[in-house]
C-alpha positions in Angstrom: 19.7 13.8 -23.6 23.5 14.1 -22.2 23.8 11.1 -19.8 25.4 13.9 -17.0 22.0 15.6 -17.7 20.1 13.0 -17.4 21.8 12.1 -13.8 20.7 15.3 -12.9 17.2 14.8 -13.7 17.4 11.6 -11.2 18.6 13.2 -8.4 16.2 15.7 -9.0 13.2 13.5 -9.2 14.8 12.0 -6.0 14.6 15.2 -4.0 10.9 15.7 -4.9 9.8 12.4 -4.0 11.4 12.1 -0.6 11.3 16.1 0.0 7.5 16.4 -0.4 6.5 13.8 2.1 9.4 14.9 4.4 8.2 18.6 4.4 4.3 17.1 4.6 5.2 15.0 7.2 7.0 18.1 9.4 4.1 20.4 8.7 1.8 17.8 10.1 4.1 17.1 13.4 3.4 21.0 14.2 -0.2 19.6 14.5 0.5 16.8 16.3 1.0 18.6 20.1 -1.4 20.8 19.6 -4.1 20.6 21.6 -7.9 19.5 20.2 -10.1 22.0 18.7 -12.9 19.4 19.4 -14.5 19.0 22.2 -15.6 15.1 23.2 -18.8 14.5 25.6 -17.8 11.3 27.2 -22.1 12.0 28.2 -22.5 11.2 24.8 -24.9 8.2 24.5 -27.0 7.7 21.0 -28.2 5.1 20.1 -26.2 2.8 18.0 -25.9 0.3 15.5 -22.5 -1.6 15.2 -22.5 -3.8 11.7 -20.2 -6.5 11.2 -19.7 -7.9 7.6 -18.5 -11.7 7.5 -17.7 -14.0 4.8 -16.4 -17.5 5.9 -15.4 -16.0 9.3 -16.6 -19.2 11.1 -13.2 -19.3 12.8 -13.3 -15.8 14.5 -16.7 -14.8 14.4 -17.4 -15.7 18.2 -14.7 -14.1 19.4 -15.2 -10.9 17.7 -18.7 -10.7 19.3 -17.5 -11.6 22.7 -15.1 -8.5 21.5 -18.3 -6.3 21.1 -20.4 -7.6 24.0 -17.3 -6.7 26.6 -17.8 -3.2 25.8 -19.2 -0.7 28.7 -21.4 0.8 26.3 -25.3 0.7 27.4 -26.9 -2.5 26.2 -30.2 -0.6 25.9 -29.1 1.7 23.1 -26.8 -0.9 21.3 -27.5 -3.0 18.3 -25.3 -5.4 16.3 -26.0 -6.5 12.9 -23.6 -9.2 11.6 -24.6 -9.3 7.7 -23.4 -12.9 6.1 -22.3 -12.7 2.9 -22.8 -16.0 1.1 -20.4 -17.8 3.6 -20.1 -21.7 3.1 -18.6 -22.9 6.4 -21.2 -22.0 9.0 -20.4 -18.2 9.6 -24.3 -17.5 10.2 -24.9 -20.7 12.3 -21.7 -19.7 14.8 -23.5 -16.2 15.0 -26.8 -18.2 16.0 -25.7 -19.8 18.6 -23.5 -17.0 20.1 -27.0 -15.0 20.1 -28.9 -17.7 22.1 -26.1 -18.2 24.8 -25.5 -14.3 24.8 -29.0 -13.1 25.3 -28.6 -9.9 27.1 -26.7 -8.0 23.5 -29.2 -7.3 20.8 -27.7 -8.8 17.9 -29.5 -9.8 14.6 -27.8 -11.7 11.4 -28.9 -10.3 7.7 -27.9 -13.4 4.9 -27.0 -11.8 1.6 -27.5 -15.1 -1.0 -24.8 -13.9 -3.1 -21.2 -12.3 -2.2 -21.0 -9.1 -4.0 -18.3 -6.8 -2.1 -18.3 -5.2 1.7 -20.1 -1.8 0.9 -23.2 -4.0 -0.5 -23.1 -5.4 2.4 -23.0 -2.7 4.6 -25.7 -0.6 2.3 -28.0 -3.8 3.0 -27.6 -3.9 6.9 -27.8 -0.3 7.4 -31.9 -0.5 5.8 -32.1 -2.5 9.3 -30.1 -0.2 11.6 -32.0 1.5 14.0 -29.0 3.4 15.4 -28.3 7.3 15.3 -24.9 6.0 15.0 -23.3 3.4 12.4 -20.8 1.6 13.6 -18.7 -0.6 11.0 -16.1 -3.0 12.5 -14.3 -6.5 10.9 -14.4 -9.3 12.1 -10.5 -9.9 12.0 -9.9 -6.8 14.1 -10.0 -6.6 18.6 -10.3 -3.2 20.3 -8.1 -2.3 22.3 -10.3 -1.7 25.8 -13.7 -2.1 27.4 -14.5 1.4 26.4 -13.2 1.9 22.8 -16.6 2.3 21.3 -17.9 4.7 24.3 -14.2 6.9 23.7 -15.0 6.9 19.9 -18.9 7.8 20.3 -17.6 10.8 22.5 -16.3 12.6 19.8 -19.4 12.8 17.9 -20.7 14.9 20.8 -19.1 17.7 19.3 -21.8 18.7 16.2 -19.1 19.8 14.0 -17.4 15.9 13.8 -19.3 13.9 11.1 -17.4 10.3 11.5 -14.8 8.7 14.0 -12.4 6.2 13.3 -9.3 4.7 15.5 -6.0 4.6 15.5 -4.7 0.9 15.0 -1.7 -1.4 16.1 -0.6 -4.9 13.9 -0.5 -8.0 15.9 2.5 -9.2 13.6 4.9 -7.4 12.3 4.7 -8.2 8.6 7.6 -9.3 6.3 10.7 -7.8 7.6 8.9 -5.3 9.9 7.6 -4.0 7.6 3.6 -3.8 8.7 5.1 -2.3 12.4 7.1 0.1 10.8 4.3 1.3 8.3 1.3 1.9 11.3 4.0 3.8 13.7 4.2 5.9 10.8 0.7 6.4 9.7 -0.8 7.0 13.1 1.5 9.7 13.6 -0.2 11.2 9.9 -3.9 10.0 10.5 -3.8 11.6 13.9 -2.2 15.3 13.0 -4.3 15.0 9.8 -7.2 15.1 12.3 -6.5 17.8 14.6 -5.8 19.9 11.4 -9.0 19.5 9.8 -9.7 15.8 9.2 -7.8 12.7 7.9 -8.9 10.5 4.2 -8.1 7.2 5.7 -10.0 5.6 7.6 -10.0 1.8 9.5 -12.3 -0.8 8.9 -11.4 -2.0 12.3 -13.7 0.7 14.0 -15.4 3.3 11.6 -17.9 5.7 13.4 -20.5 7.6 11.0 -23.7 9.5 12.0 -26.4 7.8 10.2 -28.4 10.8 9.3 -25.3 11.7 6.7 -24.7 8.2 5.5 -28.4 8.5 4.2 -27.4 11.6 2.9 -25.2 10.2 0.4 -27.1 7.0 -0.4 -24.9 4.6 1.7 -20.9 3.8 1.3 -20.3 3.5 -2.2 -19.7 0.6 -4.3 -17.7 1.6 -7.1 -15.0 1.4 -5.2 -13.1 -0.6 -2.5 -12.2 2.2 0.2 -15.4 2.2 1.5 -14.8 3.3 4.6 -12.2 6.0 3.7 -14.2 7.8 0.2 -17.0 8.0 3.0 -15.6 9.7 6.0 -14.0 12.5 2.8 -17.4 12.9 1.2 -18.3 13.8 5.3 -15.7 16.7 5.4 -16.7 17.6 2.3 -19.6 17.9 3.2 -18.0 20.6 6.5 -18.3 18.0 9.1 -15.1 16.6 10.1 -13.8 13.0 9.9 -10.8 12.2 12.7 -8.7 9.2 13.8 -8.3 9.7 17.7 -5.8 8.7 20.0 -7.9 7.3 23.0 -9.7 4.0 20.5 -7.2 1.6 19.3 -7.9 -1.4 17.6 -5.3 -4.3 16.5 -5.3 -5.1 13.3 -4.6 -9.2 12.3 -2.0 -9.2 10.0 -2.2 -12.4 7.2 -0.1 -15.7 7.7 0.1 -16.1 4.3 -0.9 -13.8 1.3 0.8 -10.7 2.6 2.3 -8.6 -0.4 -1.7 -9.4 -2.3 -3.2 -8.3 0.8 -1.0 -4.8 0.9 -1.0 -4.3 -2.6 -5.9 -5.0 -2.8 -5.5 -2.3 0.2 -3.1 0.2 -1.9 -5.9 -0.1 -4.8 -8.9 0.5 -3.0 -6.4 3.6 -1.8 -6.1 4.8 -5.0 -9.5 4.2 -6.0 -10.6 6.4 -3.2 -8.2 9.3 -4.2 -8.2 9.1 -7.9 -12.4 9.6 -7.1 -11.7 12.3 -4.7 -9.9 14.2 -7.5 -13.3 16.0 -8.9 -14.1 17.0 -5.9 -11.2 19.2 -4.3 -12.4 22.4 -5.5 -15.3 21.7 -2.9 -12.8 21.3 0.1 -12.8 24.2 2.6 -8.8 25.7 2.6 -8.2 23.3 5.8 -9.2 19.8 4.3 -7.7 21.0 1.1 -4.5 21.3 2.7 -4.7 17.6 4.2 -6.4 16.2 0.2 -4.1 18.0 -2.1 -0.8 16.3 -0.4 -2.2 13.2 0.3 -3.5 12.8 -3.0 -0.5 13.5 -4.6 1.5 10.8 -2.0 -0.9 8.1 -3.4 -1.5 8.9 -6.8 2.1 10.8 -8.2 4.7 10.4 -5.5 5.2 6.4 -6.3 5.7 6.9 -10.0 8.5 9.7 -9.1 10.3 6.8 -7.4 9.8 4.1 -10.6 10.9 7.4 -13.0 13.8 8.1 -10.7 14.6 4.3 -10.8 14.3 3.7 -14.6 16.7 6.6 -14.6 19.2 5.5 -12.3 18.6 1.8 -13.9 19.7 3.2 -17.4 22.4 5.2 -16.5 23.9 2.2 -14.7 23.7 0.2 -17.9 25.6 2.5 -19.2 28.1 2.6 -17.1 27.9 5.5 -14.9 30.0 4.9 -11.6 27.9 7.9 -9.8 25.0 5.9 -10.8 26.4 2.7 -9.4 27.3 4.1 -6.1 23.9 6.2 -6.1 22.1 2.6 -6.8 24.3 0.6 -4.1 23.5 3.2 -1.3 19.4 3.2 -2.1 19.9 -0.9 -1.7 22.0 -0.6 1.2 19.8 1.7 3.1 17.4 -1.2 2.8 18.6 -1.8 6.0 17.0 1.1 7.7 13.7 0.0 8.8 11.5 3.4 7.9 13.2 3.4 4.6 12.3 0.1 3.8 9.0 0.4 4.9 8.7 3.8 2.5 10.2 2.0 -0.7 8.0 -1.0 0.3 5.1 1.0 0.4 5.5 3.0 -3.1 6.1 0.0 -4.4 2.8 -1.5 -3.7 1.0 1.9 -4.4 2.4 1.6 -8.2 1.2 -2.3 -8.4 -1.4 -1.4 -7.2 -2.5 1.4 -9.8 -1.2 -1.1 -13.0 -3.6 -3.5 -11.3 -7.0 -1.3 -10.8 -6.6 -1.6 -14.6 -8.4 -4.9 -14.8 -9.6 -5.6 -11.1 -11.0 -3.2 -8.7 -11.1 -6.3 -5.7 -14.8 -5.0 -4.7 -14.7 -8.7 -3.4 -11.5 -10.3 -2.8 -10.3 -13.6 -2.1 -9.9 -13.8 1.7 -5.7 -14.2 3.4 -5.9 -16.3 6.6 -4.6 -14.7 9.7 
């Protein structure tokens, strides 16, 4: 092919793969100040079961029950289930003695005596959940008020909502901004997705399911790592929907150390949930369709636009092409611009990602301090 042609091809790939989400992301914006088509019960009071999964959490354990136990939610009709995962510094003994100096919370500990991923975790503590609500939080995460959980069991007074999850903040800001940049973004997304029909990502930092339809569908699945996420989709496809609201937000610890792997296991459980999803869009109704066929495409295709587009440009540069050059010194430049950088950041660790499901899935990772 004519290098002039090729060039042309580029720029073309180019357009797509910032045009689509551009367009996506100004459909969804029309959403966005539009009023809710669901209608909370703050009255709302089931009973529920919150389930926290830890694995050497000895260091934040306590605090992340004081976390739960300041909540304004009835004691009377809350659980909390911490199930322990193999941990070997004293995760289960912290949770002991929290229990006995915090009496008036209901909170019981299941051991698991070998580690083998989150949603085995959470499949074993929901046999002991007595709640008409499942509530799945980390142990890593805060939320945000005394009545998060209360603001995101109100949705679910509605019949038609299935699942609930929150809308989260960082505390840090990642490498070069780039965590802060990548949530202002996405809440924007997760919470238009919603009022259109439902959003595919959801937070492990508050996840709200009804129990009756977990049981439905034989518990969160262990195949792959997006628990939380392939969960709340099978919901809506199920006709219930699954929102991120804007009145429970959690913060999210962001890792000391360990970053990039820690973005780049969460990129492959992402594409792990989609690339699953796939077989099942011709069961969407036209609403969720029109939130799963983009969104898919965003983490499964868009990425490798960008490396095509870049291979391109890469070659053409070799070559010697002074279009090329400039076109490759403006892209690196614009580096600058924090929501750029954030977007190239992210594609880049949605195509690792993909290479890397190849021989891991990380159903149970090694653990980034924060």
């Amino acid at each position: 092919m004519h290098l002039d042609a090729l060039l042309i091809v580029a720029i073309g790939l180019a357009l797509v793969h910032f045009g689509f989400p551009l367009a996506y992301y100004c459909y969804l914006k029309r959403w966005l100040n539009k009023p809710w088509d669901v209608k909370r019960d703050p009255g709302y009071k089931p009973r529920v079961s919150i389930i926290v999964p830890t694995y050497n959490e000895a260091g934040l354990v306590e605090a992340k029950l004081d976390d739960l136990a300041r909540q304004d939610y009835p004691r009377e009709l809350l659980e909390v289930i911490v199930v322990d995962s193999a941990s070997t510094d004293g995760t289960p003994e912290k949770v002991e003695e929290w229990a006995r100096r915090n009496p008036g919370l209901k909170l019981s500990i299941v051991r698991e005596p070998v580690r083998r991923g989150k949603a085995f975790a959470l499949n074993n503590a929901l046999k002991h959940a007595t709640g008409d609500v499942v509530v799945i939080t980390d142990v890593d995460a805060r939320w945000g008020s005394a009545n998060t959980l209360s603001n995101a069991i109100s949705w679910l007074g509605d019949p038609s909502v299935g699942a609930v999850t929150c809308l989260k903040k960082p505390a840090g800001r990642g490498v070069a901004g780039v965590e802060e940049g990548y949530r202002e973004f996405y809440n924007v997304v997760r919470l238009a997705e919603s009022k259109a029909h439902s959003t595919p990502v959801f937070h492990g930092e508050l996840a709200t399911f009804r129990k009756s339809l977990l049981e439905e569908l034989g518990g969160f699945p262990t195949s792959i790592g997006a628990d939380d996420s392939h969960t709340a989709t099978m919901i809506a496809l199920r006709g219930y929907r699954s929102i991120a609201v804007d009145n429970a937000w959690c913060v999210e610890s962001v890792p000391r150390e360990g970053y990039h792997k820690w973005r780049v296991r969460r990129a492959q459980h992402l594409v792990q949930h989609f690339a699953t999803t796939l077989r099942h869009l011709t069961k969407a109704s036209s609403g969720l369709r029109g939130v799963l066929l983009p969104e898919t495409h965003l983490h499964l295709f868009n990425p490798w636009i960008l490396a095509v587009t870049t291979t391109i440009l890469l070659y053409l540069a070799i070559k010697g092409s002074l279009t090329t050059l400039t076109l490759l010194a403006l892209g690196t430049m614009l580096l600058a611009y924090r929501p750029y950088r954030t977007w190239i950041t992210t594609q880049l660790y949605l195509v690792i990602a993909a290479i890397r499901n190849l021989w891991t899935r990380e159903i149970a990772w090694s653990k980034q301090e924060k």
